[in-house]
C-alpha positions as CSV (number, residue, x, y, z in Angstrom):
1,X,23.2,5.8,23.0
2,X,20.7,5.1,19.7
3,X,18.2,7.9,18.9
4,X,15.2,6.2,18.4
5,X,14.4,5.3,15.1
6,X,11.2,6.9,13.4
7,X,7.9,4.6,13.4
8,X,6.0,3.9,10.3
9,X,2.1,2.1,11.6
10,X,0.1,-0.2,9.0
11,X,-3.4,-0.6,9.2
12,X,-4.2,-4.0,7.0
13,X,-5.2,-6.9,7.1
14,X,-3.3,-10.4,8.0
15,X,-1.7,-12.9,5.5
16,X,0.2,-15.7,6.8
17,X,1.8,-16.9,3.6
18,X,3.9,-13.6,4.6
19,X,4.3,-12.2,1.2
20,X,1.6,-9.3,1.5
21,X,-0.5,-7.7,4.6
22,X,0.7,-6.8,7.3
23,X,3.6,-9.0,7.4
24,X,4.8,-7.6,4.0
25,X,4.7,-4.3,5.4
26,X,6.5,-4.7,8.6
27,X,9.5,-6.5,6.7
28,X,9.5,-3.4,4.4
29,X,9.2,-1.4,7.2
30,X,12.5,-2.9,8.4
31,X,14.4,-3.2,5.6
32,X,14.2,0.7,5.0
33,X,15.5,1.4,8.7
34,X,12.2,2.0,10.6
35,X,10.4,0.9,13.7
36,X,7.2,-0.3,12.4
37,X,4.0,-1.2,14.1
38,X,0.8,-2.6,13.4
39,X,-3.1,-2.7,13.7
40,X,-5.0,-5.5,12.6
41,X,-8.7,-5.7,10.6
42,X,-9.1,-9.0,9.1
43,X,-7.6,-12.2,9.0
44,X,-6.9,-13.9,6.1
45,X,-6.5,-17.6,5.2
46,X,-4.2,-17.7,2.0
47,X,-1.1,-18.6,-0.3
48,X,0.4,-17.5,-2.6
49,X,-2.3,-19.8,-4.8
50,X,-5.6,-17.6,-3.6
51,X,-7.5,-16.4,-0.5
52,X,-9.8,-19.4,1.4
53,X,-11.3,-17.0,3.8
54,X,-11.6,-13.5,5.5
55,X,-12.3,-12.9,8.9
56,X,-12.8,-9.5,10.2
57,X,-11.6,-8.3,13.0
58,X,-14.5,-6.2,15.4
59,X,-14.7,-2.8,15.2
60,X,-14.5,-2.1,18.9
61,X,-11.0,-4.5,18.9
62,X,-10.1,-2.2,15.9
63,X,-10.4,1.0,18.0
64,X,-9.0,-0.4,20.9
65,X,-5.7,-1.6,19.5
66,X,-5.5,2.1,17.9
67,X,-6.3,3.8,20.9
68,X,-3.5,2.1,22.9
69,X,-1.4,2.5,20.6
70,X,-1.7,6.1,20.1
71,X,-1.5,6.3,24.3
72,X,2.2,4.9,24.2
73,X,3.5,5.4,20.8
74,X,4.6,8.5,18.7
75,X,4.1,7.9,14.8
76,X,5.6,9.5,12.2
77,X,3.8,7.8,9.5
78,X,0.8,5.1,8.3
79,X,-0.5,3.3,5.3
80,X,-3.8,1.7,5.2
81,X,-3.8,-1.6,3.1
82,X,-6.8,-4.4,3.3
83,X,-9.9,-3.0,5.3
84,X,-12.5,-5.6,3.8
85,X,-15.8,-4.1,4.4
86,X,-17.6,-0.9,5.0
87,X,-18.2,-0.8,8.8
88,X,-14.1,-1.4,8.8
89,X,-13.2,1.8,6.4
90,X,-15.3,3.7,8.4
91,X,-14.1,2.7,11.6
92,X,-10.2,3.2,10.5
93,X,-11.5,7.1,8.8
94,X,-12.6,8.0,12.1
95,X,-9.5,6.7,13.8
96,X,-6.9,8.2,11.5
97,X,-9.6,11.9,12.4
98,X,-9.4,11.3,16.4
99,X,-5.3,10.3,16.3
100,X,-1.8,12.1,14.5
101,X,-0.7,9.2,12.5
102,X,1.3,11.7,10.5
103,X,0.7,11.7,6.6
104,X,-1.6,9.0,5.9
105,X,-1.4,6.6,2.6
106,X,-3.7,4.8,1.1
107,X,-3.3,1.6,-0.4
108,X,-7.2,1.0,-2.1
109,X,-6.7,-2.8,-1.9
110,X,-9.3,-4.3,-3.9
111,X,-8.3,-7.3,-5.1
112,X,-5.8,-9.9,-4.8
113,X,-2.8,-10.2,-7.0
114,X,-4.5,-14.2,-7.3
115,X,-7.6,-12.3,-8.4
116,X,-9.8,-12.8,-5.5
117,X,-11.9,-9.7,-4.0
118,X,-10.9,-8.0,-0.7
119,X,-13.5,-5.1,-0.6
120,X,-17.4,-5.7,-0.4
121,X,-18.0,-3.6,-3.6
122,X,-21.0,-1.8,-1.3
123,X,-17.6,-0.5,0.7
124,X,-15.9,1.2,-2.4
125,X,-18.4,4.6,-2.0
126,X,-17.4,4.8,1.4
127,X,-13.4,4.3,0.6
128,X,-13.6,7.5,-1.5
129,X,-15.8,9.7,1.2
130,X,-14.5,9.4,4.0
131,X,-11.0,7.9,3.6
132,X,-9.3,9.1,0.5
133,X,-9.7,12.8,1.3
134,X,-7.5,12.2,4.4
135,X,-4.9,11.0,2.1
136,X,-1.4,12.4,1.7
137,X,-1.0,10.0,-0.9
138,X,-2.9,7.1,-2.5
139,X,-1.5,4.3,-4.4
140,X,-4.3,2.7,-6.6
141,X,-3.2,-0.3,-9.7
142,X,-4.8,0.5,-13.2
143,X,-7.9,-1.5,-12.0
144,X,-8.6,0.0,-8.7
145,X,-8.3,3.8,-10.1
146,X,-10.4,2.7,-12.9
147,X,-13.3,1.7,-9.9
148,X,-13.0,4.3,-7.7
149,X,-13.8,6.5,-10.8
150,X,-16.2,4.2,-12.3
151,X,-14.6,4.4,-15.6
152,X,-13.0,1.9,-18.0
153,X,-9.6,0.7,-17.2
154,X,-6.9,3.3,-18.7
155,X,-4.7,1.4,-21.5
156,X,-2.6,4.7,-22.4
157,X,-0.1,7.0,-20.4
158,X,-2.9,10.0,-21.1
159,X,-5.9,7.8,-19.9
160,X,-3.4,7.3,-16.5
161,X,-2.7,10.7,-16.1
162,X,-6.3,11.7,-16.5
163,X,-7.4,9.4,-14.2
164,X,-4.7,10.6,-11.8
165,X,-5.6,13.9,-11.9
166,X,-9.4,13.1,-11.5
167,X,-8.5,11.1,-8.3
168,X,-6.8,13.9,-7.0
169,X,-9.9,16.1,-7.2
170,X,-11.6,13.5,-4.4
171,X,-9.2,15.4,-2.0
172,X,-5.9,13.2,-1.7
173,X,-2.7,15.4,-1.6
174,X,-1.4,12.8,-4.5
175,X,-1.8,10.3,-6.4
176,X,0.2,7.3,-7.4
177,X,-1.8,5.6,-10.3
178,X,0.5,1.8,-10.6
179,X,1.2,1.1,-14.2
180,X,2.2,-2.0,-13.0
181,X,-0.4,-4.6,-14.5
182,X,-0.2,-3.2,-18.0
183,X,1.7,-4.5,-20.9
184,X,4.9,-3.6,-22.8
185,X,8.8,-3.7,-21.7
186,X,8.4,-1.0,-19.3
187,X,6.1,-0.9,-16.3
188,X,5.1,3.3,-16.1
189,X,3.5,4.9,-12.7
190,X,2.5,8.1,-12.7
191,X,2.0,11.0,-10.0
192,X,-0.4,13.7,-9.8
193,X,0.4,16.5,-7.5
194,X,-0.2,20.2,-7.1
195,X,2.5,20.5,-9.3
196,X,1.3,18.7,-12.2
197,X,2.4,15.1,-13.2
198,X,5.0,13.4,-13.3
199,X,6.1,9.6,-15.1
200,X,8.4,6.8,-13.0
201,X,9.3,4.3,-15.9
202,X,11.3,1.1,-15.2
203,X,12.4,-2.1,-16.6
204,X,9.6,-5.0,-16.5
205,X,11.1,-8.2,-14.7
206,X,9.6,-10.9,-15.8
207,X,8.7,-12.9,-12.4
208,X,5.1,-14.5,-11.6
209,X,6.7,-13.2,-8.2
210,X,4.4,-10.1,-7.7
211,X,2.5,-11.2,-4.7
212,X,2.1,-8.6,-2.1
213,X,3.6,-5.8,-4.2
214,X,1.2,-3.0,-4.0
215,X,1.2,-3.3,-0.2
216,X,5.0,-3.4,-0.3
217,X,5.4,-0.4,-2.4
218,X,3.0,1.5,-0.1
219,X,4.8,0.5,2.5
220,X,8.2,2.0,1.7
221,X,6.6,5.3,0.6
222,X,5.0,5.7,4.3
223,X,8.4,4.6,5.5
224,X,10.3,7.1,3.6
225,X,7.3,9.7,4.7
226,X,8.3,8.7,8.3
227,X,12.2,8.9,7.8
228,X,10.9,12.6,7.0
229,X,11.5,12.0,3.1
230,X,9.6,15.5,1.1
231,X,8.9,16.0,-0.8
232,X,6.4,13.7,-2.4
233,X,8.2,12.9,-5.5
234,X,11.5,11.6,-3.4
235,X,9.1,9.5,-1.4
236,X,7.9,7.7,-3.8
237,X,11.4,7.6,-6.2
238,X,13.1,5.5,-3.3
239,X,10.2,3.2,-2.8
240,X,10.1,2.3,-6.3
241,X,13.9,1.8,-6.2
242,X,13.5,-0.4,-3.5
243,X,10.3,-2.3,-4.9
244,X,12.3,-2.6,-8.2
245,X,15.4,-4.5,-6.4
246,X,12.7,-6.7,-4.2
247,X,11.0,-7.9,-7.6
248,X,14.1,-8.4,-9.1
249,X,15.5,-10.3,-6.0
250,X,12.8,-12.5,-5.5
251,X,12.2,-13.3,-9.2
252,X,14.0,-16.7,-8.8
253,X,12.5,-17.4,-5.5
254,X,10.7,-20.5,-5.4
255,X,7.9,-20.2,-2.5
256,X,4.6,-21.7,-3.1
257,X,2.8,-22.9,-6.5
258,X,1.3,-19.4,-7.3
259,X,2.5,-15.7,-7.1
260,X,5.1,-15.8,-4.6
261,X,6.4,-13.2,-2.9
262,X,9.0,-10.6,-3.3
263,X,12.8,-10.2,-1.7
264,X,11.7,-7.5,1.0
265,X,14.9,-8.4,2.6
266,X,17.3,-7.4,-0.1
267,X,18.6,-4.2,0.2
268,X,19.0,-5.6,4.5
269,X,21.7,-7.8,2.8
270,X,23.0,-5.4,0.6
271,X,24.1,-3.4,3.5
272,X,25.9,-6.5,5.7
C-alpha cells in the first residue's frame, strides 16, 4: 500500500496561459512529489504577452472553498500568490487564522513579469498588517521589497540584505528578497533569518522565459516545507535548484510571443 503523499495548498489567482497562478504551482507541486491542492481568488485573462483582465472571485466563495477544504483535507503546507485587492488579503489573513495550513508563504505578487499590476496599491498596507506577520517565509523580487518598505529599489547586495532584515522586523519568520531582476552574470537572493543572512548565487540563463517564476519558486519552497524540509535554509536551497533547472529547461521553449513559461516538468523527466 502507498502512504499518502504530503499536501502542499496554493491560495492564487488563475492564469490560463498555464505558466504562472495556480496552474504553475500545482505542476510544481507535482514535480517535487506532492499532492497539491488549490483555492481560487481571481481569474485572470492572459498570455504570456500581458494581462486583459482580472476577475475576482467573491469573498464568501473564497471562504467556502477554504472551509471545505479544511473539513476533508490535512495540509502540511500553503503559499499565497495573486490576491488582487484588499477585501481578498483580508479575507485569505483571516482564513489562514481560523485553519492549520501549516507554515504559511507568501508570495507578495505585485506585478506581472509582462509588467502589468496585480494588487490595487490601496491593498499593499493591508498585505503587510495582517498577512505578512503570519508568514513563515516571504518571497518578495527587488521591486516588491522595495514597496512594501516604501524605499527605493536596492541595486547592491547590502541594500538587499538591509531591506531583508527590515522586512523581517514586520513579523515574517524569513525573508527571501529575489535578486532575480537585477543585472550582472549572477542572479543573487538573499535570506534573512534569526540567524542572520545568508547569499544563494547562481548562474544567469539568458531566457525571456521567466514567466511565472516567482510563483514557481514559492511554490517549491512550500512543497519542500510540506515534504517536512527544516530548516529554512534547505527549503529554499532545493527550490532554487529546482527553479534553476526549470529556467534553464524551458529557455529554448517556444510558447507564445512574450515571456513564456518555464520547464516545471523537468526534473519529472529526469527521474523516468
Amino acid at each position: 500500500m502507498i502512504a499518502s503523499p504530503p499536501v502542499a495548498l496554493t491560495i492564487a489567482g488563475s492564469d490560463p496561459s498555464g505558466g504562472a497562478g495556480i496552474q504553475a504551482d500545482l505542476k510544481t507541486f507535482t514535480a517535487l512529489g506532492v499532492y497539491g491542492a488549490s483555492i481560487i481568488t481571481a481569474l485572470t485573462a492572459q498570455n504570456t504577452q500581458g494581462v486583459t483582465g482580472i476577475h475576482a472571485v467573491p469573498q464568501d466563495f473564497i471562504r467556502l472553498q477554504a472551509d471545505t477544504l479544511a473539513a476533508d483535507i490535512e495540509v502540511g503546507a500553503v503559499k499565497t500568490g495573486m490576491l488582487g485587492d484588499r477585501a481578498t488579503v483580508d479575507t485569505v489573513a483571516g482564513l489562514l487564522s481560523k485553519h492549520d495550513f501549516g507554515p504559511v508563504v507568501v508570495d507578495p505578487v505585485m506585478v506581472a513579469t509582462s509588467g502589468d499590476v496585480l494588487l490595487a496599491p490601496d491593498a499593499v498596507g493591508t498585505v503587510v498588517k495582517r498577512l505578512i506577520p503570519r508568514a513563515h517565509l516571504i518571497t518578495p523580487n527587488l521591486h516588491e521589497a522595495a514597496h512594501l518598505l516604501g524605499e527605493p529599489i536596492a541595486t547592491s547586495l547590502a541594500e538587499m540584505e538591509g531591506q531583508a532584515t527590515r522586512l523581517r522586523q514586520l513579523g515574517p519568520g524569513a525573508v527571501l528578497v529575489k535578486g532575480g531582476h537585477g543585472e550582472g552574470v549572477s542572479a543573487t537572493d538573499v535570506l534573512a533569518t534569526a540567524d542572520g543572512i545568508e547569499r544563494f548565487v547562481a548562474a544567469r540563463i539568458a531566457t525571456r522565459n521567466t514567466h511565472g517564476t516567482g510563483c514557481t519558486l514559492s511554490a517549491a519552497i512550500a512543497a519542500e516545507l510540506a515534504r517536512g524540509t527544516s530548516p529554512i535554509n534547505e527549503a529554499v536551497r532545493r527550490a532554487k535548484a529546482y527553479l534553476t533547472d526549470a529556467i534553464r529547461s524551458g529557455a529554448g521553449y517556444a510558447i507564445g510571443r512574450g515571456h513564456g513559461p518555464v520547464d516545471h516538468l523537468v526534473w519529472i523527466r529526469d527521474r523516468t
